[in-house]
C-alpha positions in Angstrom: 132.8 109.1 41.1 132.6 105.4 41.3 134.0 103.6 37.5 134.5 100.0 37.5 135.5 98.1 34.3 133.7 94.4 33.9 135.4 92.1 30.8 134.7 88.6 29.4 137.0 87.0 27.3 136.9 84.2 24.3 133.0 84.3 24.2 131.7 82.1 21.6 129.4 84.5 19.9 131.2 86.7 16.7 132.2 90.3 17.6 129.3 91.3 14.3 126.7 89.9 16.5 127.7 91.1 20.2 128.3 94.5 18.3 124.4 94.6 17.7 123.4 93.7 21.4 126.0 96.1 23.1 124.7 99.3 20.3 121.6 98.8 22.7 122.8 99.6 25.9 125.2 101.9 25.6 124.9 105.2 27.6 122.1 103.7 29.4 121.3 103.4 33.3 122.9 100.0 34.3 119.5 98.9 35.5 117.5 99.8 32.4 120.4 97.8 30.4 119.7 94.8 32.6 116.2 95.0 31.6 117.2 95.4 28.0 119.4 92.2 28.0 116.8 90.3 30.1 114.2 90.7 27.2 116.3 90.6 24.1 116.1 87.9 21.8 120.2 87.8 20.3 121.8 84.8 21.7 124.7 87.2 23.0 122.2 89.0 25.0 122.5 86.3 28.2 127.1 86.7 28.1 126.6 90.4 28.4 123.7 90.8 31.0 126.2 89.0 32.8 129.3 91.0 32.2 126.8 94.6 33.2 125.8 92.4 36.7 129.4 91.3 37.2 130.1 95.3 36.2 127.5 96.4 39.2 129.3 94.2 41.6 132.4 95.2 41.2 131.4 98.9 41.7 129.6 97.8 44.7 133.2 96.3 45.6 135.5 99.3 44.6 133.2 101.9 46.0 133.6 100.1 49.5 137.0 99.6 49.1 137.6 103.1 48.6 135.1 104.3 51.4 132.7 105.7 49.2 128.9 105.9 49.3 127.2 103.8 46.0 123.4 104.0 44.6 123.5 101.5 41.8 120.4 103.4 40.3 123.3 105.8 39.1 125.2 104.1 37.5 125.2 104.5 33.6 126.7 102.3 30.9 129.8 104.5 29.8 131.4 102.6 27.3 130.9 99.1 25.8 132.6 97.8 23.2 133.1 94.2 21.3 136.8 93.3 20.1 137.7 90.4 17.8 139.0 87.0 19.4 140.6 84.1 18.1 139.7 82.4 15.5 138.7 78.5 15.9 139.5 76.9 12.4 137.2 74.2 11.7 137.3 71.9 8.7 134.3 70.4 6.9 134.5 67.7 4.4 132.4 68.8 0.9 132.0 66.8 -2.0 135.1 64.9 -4.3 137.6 64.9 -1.5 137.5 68.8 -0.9 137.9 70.5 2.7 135.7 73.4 3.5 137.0 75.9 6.3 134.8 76.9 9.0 135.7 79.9 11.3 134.3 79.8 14.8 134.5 83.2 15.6 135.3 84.4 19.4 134.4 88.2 20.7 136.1 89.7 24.0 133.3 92.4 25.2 134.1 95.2 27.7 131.8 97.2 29.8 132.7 100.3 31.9 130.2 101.3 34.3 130.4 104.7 35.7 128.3 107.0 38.4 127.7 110.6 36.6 130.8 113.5 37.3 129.0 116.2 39.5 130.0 119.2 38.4 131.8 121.1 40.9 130.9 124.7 41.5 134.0 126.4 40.2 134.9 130.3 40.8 133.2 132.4 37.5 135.5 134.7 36.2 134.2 137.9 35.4 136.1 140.2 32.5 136.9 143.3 33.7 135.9 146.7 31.7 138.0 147.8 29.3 138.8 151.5 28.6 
């Protein structure tokens, strides 16, 4: 089983938005997620069609490192998921002399990309007959 973990941090998109694109790929081949994220019209859609490519790579990567054998048309989404970054505070000037706050939100989004566990072909135990 082949799992590689692909991460961008302090992406300028808020972590409400990314939340929507990444509710649409998750547990989905990583090639059918591509396709998703290709054709998706949310601005965060481009950042994280790159993080599931960069994902594919470095599975490519760690299955060769490790000797393994690799068909990308495996591998699934296994877990994405958007956390909050920091907060870029902004001020605007409004009318009479006030300041008005802007928040320039940042997301970090993780993807883990995983071939699927094949189930190994364990010894069935049998109960024995009781008297």
């Amino acid at each position: 089983m082949v799992e590689s973990i692909a991460r961008v941090k302090h992406i300028r998109v808020t972590p409400q938005k990314a939340r929507r694109v990444v509710a649409l790929i998750k547990g989905k081949q990583a090639e059918e997620a591509l396709a998703i994220l290709k054709f998706a019209p949310q601005g965060a859609s481009e950042p994280i069609y790159k993080l599931v490519a960069a994902g594919i790579a470095n599975a490519r990567v760690t299955a060769d490192k490790n000797g393994e054998y690799l068909d990308e048309s495996d591998l699934y989404v296994k877990n994405a998921y958007v956390d909050e970054g920091t907060t870029l505070k902004r001020f605007q000037p409004r009318a009479q002399g006030r300041a008005f706050q802007i928040k320039k939100r940042t997301s970090h989004i993780t993807v883990v990309l995983s071939t699927p566990e094949v189930a190994e072909a364990a010894p069935v135990k049998t109960k024995k007959a009781s008297k």
